[in-house]
N, C-alpha and C positions, 0 to 999 in steps of 0.2 A: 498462425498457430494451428492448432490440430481440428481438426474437422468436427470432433465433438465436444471440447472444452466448452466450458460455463463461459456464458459472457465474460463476467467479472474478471476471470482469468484473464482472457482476451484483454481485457480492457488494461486489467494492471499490467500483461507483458508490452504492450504499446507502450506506456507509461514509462514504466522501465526502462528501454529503448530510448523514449525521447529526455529523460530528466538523465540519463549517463552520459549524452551526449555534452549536456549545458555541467557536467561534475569538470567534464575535460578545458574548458575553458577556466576553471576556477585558478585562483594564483597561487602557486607552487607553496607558498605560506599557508594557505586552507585548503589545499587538495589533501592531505594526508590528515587533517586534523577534520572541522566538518565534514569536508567532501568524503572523506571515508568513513563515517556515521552515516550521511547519508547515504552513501551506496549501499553499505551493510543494512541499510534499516530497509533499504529499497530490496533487497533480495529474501532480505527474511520477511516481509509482507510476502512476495513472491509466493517464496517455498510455503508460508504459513495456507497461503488461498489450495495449493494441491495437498497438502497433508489433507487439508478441509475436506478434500476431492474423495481422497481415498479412506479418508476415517470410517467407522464402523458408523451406523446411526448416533449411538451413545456421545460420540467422542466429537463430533461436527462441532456444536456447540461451544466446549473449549478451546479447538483450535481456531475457531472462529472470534472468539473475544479478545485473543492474542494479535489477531490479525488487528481486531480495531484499537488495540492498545501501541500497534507499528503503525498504525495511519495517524495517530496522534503523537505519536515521536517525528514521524515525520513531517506531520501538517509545523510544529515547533520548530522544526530543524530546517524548512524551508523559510519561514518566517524569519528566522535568524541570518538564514544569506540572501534573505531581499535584504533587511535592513544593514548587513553589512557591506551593500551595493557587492556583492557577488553571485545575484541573483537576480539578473535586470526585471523592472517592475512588469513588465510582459509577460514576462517567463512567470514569475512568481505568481500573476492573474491565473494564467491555465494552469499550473501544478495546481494549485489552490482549488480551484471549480473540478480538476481531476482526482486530488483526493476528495471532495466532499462528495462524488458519484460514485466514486469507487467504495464510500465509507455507507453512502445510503445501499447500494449493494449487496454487501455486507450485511448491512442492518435488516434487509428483508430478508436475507438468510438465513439469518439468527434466530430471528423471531418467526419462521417458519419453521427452524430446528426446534426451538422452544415449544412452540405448538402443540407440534406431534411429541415431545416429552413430557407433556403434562395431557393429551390426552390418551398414552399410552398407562402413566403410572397415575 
């Protein structure tokens, strides 16, 4: 990734990366239905972490709750293809410990964005 990205970035484009690979094995019955919820909920977390990037101060905040509201679409959405064994339990261990890092992340962002908006106003 780029040389001065935010961790968290770094971390969810790995992510990324390794949960598209385990979409491509899904069976052609849930690749277009889950499998493409999840990839779509996996790229707007994505995008949601750089709008974060480039927001003005004011706006971090918002874009950032958005983000944790995609991490818990997607924490469900994986949850649903371990149990419908197309998310072998392996796979489903690391996505699972990878969103809940990528969500504490998040969450110290947040609430350092919140911070400095209550002790600016």
């Amino acid at each position: 990734m780029a040389r001065n990205s935010l961790p968290v970035v770094d971390r969810t484009y790995e992510f990324l990366k390794w949960y598209l690979g385990r979409l491509e094995k899904f069976p052609r019955s849930h690749r277009y239905g889950l499998g493409q919820r999840v990839e779509t909920t996996l790229y707007a977390l994505f995008e949601g972490l750089i709008r974060a990037c480039y927001a003005p101060a004011g706006g971090k905040a918002g874009e950032l709750s958005e983000v944790n509201l995609k991490l818990e679409i997607l924490r469900m959405h994986s949850r649903l293809a371990n149990e419908l064994t197309l998310l072998p339990h392996k796979s489903y261990e690391y996505a699972s410990r990878e969103i809940d890092e990528i969500g504490r992340m998040v969450g110290g962002w947040l609430k350092q964005q919140r911070e400095i908006r209550s002790s600016i106003g």
